[in-house]
C-alpha positions as CSV (number, residue, x, y, z in Angstrom):
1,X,-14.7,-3.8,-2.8
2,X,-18.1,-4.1,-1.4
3,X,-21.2,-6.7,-1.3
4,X,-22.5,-4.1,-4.3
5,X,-19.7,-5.2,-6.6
6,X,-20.6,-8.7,-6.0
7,X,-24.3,-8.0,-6.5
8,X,-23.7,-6.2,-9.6
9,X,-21.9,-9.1,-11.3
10,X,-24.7,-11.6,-9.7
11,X,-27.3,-9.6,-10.7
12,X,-26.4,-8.9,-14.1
13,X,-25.5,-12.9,-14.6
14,X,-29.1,-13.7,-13.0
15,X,-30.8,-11.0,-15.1
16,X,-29.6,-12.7,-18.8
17,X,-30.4,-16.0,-17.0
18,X,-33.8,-15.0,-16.5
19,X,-34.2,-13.6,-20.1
20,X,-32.8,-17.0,-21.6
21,X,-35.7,-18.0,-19.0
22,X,-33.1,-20.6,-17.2
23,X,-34.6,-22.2,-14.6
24,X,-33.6,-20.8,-10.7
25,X,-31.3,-23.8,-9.9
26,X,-29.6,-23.4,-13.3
27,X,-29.5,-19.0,-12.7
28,X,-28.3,-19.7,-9.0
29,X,-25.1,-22.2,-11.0
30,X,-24.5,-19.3,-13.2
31,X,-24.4,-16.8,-10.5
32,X,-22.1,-18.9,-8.8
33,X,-19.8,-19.6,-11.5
34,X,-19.6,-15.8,-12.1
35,X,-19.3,-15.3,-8.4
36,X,-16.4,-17.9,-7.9
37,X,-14.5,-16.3,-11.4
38,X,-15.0,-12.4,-9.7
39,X,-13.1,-13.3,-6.7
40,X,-10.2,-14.8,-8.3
41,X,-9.9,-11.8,-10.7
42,X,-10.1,-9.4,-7.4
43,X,-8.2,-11.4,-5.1
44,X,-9.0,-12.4,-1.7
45,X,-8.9,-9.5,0.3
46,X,-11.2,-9.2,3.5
47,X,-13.4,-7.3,2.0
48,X,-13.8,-9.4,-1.4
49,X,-14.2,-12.6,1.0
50,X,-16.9,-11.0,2.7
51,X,-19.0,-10.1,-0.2
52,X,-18.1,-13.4,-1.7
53,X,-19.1,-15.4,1.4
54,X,-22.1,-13.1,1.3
55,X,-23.0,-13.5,-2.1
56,X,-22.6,-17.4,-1.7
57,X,-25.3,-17.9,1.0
58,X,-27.4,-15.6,-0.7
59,X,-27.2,-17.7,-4.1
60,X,-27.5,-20.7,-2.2
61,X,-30.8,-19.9,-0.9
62,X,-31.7,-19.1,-3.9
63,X,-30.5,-22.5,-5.2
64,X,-32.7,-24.0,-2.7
65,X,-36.0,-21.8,-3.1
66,X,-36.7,-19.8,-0.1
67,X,-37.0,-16.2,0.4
68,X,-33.2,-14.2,0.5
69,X,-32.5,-13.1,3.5
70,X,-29.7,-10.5,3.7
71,X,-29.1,-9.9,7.2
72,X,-28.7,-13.6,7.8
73,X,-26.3,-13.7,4.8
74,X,-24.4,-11.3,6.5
75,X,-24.4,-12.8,9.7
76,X,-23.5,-15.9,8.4
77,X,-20.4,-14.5,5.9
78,X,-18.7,-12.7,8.8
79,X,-19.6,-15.8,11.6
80,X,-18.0,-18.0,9.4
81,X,-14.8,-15.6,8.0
82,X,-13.9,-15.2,11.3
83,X,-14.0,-19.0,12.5
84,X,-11.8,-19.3,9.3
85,X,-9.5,-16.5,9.6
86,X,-10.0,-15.1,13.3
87,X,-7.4,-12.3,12.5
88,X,-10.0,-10.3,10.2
89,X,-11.4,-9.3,13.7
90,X,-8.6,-6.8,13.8
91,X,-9.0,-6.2,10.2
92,X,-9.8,-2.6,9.4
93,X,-11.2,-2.9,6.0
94,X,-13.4,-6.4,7.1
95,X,-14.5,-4.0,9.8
96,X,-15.7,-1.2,7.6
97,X,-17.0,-3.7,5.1
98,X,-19.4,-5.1,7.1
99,X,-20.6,-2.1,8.9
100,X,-21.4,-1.0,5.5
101,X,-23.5,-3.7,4.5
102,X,-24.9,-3.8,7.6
103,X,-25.8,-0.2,7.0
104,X,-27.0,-0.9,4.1
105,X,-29.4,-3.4,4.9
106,X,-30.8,-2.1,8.4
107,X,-31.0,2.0,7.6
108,X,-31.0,2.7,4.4
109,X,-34.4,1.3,4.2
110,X,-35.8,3.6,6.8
111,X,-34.2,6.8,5.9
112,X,-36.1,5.9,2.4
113,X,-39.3,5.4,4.1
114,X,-38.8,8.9,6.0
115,X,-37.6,10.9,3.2
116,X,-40.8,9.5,0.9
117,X,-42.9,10.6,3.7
118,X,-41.6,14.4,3.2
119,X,-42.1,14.3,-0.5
120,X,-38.5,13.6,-2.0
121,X,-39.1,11.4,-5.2
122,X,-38.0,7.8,-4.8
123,X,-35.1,7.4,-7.3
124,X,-33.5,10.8,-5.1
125,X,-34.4,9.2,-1.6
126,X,-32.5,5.5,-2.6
127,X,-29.5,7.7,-4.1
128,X,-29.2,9.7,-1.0
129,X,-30.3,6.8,1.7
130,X,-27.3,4.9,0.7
131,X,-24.1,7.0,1.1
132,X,-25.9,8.5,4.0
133,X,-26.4,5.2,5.9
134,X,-22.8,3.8,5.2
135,X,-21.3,7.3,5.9
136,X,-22.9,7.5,9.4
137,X,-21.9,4.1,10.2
138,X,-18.4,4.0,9.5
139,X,-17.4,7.6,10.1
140,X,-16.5,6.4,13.9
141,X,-14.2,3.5,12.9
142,X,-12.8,5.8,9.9
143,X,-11.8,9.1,12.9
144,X,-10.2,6.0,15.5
145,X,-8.1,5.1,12.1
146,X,-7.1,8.4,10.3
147,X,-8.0,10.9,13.2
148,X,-10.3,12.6,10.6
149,X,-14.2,13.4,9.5
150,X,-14.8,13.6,6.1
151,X,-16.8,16.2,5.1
152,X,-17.5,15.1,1.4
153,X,-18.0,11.5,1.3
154,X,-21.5,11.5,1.2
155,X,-21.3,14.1,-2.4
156,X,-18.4,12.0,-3.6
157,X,-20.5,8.5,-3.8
158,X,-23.2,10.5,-4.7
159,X,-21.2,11.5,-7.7
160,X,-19.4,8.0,-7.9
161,X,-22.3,5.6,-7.7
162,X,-23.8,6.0,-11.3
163,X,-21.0,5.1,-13.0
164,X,-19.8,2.2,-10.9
165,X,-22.5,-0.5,-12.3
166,X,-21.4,-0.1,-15.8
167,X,-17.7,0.2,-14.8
168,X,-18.0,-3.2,-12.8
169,X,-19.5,-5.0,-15.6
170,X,-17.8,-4.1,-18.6
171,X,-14.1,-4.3,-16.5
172,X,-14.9,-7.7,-15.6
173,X,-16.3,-9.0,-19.2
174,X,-13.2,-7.4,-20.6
175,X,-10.8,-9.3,-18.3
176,X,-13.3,-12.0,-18.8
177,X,-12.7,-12.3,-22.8
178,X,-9.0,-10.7,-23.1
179,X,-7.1,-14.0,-22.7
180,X,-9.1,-15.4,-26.0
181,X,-10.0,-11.7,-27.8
182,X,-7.7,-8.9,-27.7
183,X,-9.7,-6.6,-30.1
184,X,-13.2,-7.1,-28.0
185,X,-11.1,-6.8,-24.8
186,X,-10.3,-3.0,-26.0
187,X,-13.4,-2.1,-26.9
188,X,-15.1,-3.0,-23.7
189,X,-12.3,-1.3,-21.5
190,X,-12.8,1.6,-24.6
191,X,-16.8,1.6,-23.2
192,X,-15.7,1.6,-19.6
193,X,-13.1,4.4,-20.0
194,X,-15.4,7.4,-19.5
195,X,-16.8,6.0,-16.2
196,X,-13.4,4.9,-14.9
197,X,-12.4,9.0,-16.0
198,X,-15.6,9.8,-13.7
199,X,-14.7,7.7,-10.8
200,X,-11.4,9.2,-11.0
201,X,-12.4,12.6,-11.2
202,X,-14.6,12.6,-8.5
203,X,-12.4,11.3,-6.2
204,X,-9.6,14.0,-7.0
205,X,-12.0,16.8,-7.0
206,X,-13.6,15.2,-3.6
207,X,-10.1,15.2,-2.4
208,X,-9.0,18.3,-2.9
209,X,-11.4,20.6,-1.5
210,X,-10.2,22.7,1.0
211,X,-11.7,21.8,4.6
212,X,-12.8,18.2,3.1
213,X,-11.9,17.0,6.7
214,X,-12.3,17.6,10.0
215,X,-9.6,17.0,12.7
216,X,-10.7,14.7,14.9
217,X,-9.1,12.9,18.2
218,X,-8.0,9.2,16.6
219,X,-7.9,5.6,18.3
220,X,-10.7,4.0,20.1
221,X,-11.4,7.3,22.4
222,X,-11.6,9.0,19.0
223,X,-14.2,6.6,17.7
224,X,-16.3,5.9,20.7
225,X,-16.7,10.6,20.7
226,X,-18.3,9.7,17.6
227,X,-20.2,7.1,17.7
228,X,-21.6,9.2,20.9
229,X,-22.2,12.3,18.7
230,X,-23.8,10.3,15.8
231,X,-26.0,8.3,18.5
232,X,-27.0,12.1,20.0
233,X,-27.8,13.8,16.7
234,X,-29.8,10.5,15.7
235,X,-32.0,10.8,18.9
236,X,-32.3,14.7,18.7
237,X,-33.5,14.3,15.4
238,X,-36.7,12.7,16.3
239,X,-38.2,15.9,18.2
240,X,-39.1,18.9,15.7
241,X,-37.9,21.5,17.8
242,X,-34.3,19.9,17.8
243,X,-34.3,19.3,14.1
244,X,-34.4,23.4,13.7
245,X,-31.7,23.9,16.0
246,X,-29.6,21.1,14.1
247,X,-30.5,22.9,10.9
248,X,-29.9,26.5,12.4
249,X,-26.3,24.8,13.6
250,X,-25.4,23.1,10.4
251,X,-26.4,26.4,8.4
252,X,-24.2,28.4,10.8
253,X,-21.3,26.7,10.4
254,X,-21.5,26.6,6.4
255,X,-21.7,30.5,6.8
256,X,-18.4,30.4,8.8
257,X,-16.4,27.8,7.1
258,X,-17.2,28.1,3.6
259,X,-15.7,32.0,3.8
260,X,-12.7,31.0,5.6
261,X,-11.5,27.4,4.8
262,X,-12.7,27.1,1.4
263,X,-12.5,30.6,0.0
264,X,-10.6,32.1,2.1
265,X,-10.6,35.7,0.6
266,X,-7.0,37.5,0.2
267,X,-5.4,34.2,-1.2
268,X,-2.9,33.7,-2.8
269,X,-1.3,36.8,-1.3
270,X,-0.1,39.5,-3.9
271,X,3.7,39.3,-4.5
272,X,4.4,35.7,-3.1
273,X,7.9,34.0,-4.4
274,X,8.2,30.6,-2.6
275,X,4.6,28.3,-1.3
276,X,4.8,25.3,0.2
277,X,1.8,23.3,-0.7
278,X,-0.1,21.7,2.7
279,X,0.1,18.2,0.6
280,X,-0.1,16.1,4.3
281,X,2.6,14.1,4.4
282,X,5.1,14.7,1.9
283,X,6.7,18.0,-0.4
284,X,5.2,20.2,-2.9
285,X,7.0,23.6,-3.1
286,X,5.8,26.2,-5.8
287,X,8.6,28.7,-6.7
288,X,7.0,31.7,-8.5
289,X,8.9,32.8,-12.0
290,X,8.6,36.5,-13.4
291,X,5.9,35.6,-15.8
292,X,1.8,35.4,-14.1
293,X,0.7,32.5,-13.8
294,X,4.1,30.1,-14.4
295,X,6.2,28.4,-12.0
296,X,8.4,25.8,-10.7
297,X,7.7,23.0,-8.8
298,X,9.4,20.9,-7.1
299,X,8.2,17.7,-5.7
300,X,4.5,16.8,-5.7
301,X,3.1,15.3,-3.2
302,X,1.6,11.8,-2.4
303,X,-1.5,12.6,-4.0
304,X,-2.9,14.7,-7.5
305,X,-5.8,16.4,-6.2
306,X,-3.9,17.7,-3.4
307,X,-1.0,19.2,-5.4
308,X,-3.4,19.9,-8.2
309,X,-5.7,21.7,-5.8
310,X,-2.9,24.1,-4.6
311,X,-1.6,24.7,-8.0
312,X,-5.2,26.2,-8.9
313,X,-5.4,28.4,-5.6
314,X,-1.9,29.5,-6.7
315,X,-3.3,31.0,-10.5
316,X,-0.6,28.3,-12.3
317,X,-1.5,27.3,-15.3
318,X,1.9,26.9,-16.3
319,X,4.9,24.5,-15.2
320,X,8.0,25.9,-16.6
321,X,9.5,22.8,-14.6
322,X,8.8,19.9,-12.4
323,X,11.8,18.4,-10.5
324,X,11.5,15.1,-8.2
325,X,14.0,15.5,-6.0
326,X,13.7,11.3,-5.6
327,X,11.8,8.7,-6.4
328,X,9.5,8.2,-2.9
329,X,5.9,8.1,-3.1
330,X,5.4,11.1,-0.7
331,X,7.3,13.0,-3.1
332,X,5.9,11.9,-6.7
333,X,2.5,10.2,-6.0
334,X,0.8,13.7,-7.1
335,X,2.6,14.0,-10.4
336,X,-0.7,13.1,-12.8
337,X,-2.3,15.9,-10.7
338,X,0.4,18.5,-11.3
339,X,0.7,17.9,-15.3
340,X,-3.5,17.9,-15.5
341,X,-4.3,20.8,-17.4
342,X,-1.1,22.7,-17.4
343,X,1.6,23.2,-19.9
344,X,4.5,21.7,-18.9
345,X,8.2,22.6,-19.5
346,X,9.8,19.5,-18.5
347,X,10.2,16.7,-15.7
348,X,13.6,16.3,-14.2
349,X,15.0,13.5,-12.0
350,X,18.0,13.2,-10.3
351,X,20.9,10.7,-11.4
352,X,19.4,7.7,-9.1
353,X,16.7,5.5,-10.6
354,X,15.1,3.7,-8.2
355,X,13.2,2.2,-6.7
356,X,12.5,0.9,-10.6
357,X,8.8,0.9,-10.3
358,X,8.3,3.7,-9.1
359,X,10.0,5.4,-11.8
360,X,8.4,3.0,-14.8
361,X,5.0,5.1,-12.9
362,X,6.8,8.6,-13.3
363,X,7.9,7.5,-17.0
364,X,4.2,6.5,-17.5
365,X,2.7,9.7,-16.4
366,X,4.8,11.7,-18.3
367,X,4.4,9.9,-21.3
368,X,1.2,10.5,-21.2
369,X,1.5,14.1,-20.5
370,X,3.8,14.2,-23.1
371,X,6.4,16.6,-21.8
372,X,10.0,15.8,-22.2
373,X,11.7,13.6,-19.1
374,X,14.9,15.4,-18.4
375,X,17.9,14.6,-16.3
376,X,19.9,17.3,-13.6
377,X,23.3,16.8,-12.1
378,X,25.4,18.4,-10.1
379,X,26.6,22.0,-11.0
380,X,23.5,22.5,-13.2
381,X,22.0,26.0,-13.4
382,X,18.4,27.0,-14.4
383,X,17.3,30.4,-15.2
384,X,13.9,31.7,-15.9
385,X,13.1,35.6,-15.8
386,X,13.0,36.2,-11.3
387,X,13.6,33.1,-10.8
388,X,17.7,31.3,-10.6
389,X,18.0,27.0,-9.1
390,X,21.2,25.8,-8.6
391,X,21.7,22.1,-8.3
392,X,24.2,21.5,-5.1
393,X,23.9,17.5,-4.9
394,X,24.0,15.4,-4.6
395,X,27.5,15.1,-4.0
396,X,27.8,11.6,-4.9
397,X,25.4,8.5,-6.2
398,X,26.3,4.9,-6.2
399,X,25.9,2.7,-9.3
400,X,23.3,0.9,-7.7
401,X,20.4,2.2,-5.2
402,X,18.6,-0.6,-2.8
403,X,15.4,0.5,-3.7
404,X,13.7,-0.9,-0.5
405,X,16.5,1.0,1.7
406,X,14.5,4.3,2.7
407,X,17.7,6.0,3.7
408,X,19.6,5.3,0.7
409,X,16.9,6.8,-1.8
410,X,16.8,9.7,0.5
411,X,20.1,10.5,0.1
412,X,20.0,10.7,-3.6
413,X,17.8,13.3,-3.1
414,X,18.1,16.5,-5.6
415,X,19.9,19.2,-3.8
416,X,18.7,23.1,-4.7
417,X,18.9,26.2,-3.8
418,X,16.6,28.8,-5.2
419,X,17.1,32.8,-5.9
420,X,13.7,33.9,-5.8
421,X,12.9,37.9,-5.0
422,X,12.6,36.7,-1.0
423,X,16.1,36.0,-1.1
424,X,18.1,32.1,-1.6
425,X,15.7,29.4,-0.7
426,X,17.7,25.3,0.2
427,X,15.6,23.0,-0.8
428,X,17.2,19.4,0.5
429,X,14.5,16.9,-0.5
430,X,14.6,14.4,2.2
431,X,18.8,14.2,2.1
432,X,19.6,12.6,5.1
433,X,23.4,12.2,6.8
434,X,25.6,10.5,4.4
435,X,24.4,13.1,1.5
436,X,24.3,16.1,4.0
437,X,28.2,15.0,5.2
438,X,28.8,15.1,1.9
439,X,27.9,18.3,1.1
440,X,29.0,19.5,4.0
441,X,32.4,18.4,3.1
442,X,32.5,20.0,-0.4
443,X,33.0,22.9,1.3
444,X,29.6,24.4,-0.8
445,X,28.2,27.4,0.5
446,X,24.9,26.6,2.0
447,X,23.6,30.0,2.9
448,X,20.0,30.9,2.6
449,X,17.4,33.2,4.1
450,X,15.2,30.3,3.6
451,X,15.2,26.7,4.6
452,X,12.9,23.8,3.7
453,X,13.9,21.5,6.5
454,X,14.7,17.7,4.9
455,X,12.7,15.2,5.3
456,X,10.2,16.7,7.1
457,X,11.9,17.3,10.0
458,X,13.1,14.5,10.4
459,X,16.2,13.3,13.2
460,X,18.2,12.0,10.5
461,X,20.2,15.6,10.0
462,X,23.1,17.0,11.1
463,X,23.4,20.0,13.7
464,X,26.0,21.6,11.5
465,X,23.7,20.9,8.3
466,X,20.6,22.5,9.5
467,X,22.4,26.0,10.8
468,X,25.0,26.5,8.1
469,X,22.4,27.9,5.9
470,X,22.2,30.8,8.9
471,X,18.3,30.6,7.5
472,X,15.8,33.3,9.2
473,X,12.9,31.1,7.7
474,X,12.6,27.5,8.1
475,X,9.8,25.7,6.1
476,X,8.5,22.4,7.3
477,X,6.3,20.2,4.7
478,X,5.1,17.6,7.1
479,X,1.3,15.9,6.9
480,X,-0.9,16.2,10.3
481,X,-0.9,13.4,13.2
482,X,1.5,11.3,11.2
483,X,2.9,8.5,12.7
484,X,6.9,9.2,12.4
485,X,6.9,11.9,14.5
486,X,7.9,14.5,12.2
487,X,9.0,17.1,12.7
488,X,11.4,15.7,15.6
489,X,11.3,18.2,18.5
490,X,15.3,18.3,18.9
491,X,15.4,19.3,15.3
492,X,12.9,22.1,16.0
493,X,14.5,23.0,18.9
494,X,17.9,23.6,17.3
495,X,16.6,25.6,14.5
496,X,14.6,28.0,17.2
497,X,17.4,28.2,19.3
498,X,19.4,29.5,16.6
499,X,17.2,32.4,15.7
500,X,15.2,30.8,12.8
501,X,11.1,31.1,12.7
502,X,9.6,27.5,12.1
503,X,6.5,27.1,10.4
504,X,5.0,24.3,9.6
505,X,2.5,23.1,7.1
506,X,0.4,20.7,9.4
507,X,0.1,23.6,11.6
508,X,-0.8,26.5,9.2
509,X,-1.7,24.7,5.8
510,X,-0.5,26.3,2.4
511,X,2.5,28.6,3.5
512,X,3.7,31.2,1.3
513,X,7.0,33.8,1.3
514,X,6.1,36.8,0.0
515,X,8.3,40.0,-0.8
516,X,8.1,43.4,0.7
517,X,5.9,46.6,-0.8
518,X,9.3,47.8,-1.7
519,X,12.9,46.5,-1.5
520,X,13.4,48.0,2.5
521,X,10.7,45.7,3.5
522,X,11.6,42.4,4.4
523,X,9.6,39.2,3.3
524,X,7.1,37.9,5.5
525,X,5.5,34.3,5.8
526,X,1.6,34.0,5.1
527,X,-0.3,31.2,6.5
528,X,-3.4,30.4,4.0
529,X,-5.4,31.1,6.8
530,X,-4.4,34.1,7.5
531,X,-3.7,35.9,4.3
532,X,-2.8,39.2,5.5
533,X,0.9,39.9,5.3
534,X,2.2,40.9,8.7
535,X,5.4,42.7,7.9
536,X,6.8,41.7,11.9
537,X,6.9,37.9,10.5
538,X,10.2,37.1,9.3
């Protein structure tokens, strides 16, 4: 939500005014109305008080006849938001909101004066002048946050911002009329589908290129580097000479990066049998069948282009299966970006079925991709041509799951273990103690030359869990700079000291397993940056 939202609605209420040629006082009521009625369909957020406070000074000097101000408006919204709610001073999103506008407002306009100075058409110089402005503005607050630079944002509202004037207004008439007309409600969110698909798109696509973000240190350190850089580059830009270097610089580094994080050549690596996808924090693992080009996955991710995006460096076009090992968001939040555009087999769950709402989501989604929703238990076996999963666990599931107990979802986590031409992969999900005692206490054998490491790494496993698979490989799905502290050292530690190789996806990206030239050879593990096999890694 942003102060272009509001001015969308405003505008668009003050342009029919003005063609029923309604006086100002009487299009500055109308704008007010609409105002007031946006808000309470959005809901007070910081962001949607801002632009509302905003929006209300500006139509109140409207109201009264003198010229609209914006930068007092804006002054004025965030002077009085704070005497009113003092704790959106801490308020991330308040804080990028108003930097925005404030962006907005104070540099977009000069960046359009310079850029019609050097010939670029005025429709192209507004288009660009805005992301630009807001991007350069809020990139340091966004590193101190997320400990990240993204690389893309400025393309991705490029992309976005032709579609989000006709998506604002024909969502909000057709929430606006649904209460008394049903039939004209669908046809308006009907109209509005194609830009929402857009919006959507553009963010997944955004999203999921490789190298979209840059590491970068976080916290206020993190943000004050940056504002220093952006301030630097800003005043280096005003001297010509400079200007070449920063274009020799910028062209340089495209040269570099494009070849090696966003195409890196040699990927995926010939023969590969088990990847686990670098979705951030949460699993994805791709487990290759005999047939080009289909596979099993289990677990997707928190988010569909990321997952998506893997699947497509991978060659699948095929989903013989999708299991959810359980029903956390780290672990099925990518599911509409796994099912896009690939045949699917089937989704299976486990025999726990909640937290509720997330499932109703997973039901959703695979209704709509319509593949078959499909249940595994305990002593289950799947076989596809190169490819065996047994289903270990787990051992036991109550008749009723607290959904808001973390712990207790994570235990009801599908237990597998692969056969894959690399040898038996365990794949735990995130089962912590209670489900790994239990297993432990079956008595099942656990043995595998390859380990995904539950919950990434987590402290909540057992010693005698994590080496009775006597694993040479242990794979750790874990999301850079998160803030659990996964993977937990001791865990690391225990595995190393017991003769197994750790790698880790925050550390290496995409990882994949990949079999020998010939059946002496033993598998090695390739890093997608590094897509050379190196026969020494085991």
């Amino acid at each position: 939500m942003s102060g272009t939202n509001v001015a969308i609605v405003c505008g668009a209420v003050l342009l029919l005014a003005r063609l029923a040629r309604a006086g100002p006082r009487t299009a500055a009521v109308l704008a007010a109305l609409a105002l007031v009625g946006f808000v309470v369909l959005a809901r007070p957020s910081p962001s949607v008080l801002r632009a509302a406070v905003m929006g209300g000074v500006t139509v109140l000097a409207l109201a009264v006849g003198r010229r609209r101000s914006v930068v007092p408006a804006l002054s004025a919204a965030v002077v009085v938001l704070l005497l009113v709610d003092p704790g959106l001073a801490t308020d991330p999103g308040f804080a990028l909101s108003v930097l925005a506008t404030g962006a907005l407002v104070l540099l977009a306009p000069g960046l359009v004066t310079r850029m019609r100075a050097r010939g670029v058409p005025p429709g192209v110089a507004e288009a660009l002048a805005v992301p630009v402005a807001a991007h350069v503005v809020t990139a340091p607050v966004i590193a101190g946050l997320s400990g990240e630079v993204s690389l893309v944002a400025v393309v991705a509202n490029l992309l976005a911002a032709p579609a989000v004037a006709p998506v604002t207004v024909l969502g909000v008439l057709a929430a606006a009329v649904a209460p008394w007309w049903t039939g004209g409600a669908h046809a308006l969110v009907w109209l509005a589908g194609p830009g929402v698909s857009w919006l959507v798109w553009v963010a997944r696509r955004c999203a999921a290129v490789p190298g979209a973000t840059l590491a970068w240190p976080g916290g206020v350190l993190g943000a004050l580097v940056l504002a220093g850089v952006v301030v630097l580059v800003a005043i280096a830009l005003r001297w010509r000479r400079l200007r070449a270097v920063v274009a020799a610089v910028l062209v340089g580094a495209l040269l570099v990066l494009v070849p090696t994080r966003v195409a890196p050549l040699g990927w995926p690596p010939a023969r590969w049998s088990v990847v686990a996808c670098d979705v951030g924090q949460g699993d994805a693992l791709v487990l290759a069948t005999g047939e080009p080009g289909r596979a099993v996955l289990v677990d997707v991710g928190p988010e569909a282009g990321v997952v998506d995006a893997c699947l497509a460096r991978l060659g699948v076009r095929s989903l013989a299966l999708v299991v959810l090992t359980h029903l956390h968001a780290d672990h099925v939040g990518g599911l509409a970006g796994a099912l896009a555009g690939r045949t699917v087999g089937g989704v299976a769950l486990g025999p726990a079925r909640e937290p509720a709402d997330t499932l109703a989501q997973v039901v959703r989604r695979v209704g709509a991709a319509r593949a078959p929703l499909v249940g595994l238990g305990r002593g289950t076996v799947l076989r596809w041509p190169g490819l065996v999963l047994e289903v270990l666990g787990p051992v036991r599931t109550p008749a009723h799951v607290d959904g808001e107990d973390g712990a207790a979802v994570n235990d009801t986590s599908v237990v597998l273990r692969a056969h894959t031409p690399v040898g038996r992969v365990l794949l735990p999900g995130d089962a912590e103690l209670a489900s790994q005692s239990s297993l432990l206490g079956t008595g099942a054998d656990l043995h595998a030359e390859i380990l995904k490491v539950p919950h990434h790494g987590s402290r909540s496993s057992l010693p005698g869990f994590l080496t009775a698979a006597r694993s040479s490989l242990a794979l750790v799905s874990v999301g850079r700079g998160n803030t659990y502290g996964h993977p937990n050292p001791q865990v690391v530690g225990l595995l190393q000291r017991s003769g197994t190789l750790v790698r880790r996806t925050d550390e290496s990206g995409d990882l994949a397993v990949v079999a020998g030239a010939d059946v002496r050879e033993r598998p090695s593990v390739v890093a997608r940056g590094d897509p050379r096999p190196d026969p020494r890694r085991r």
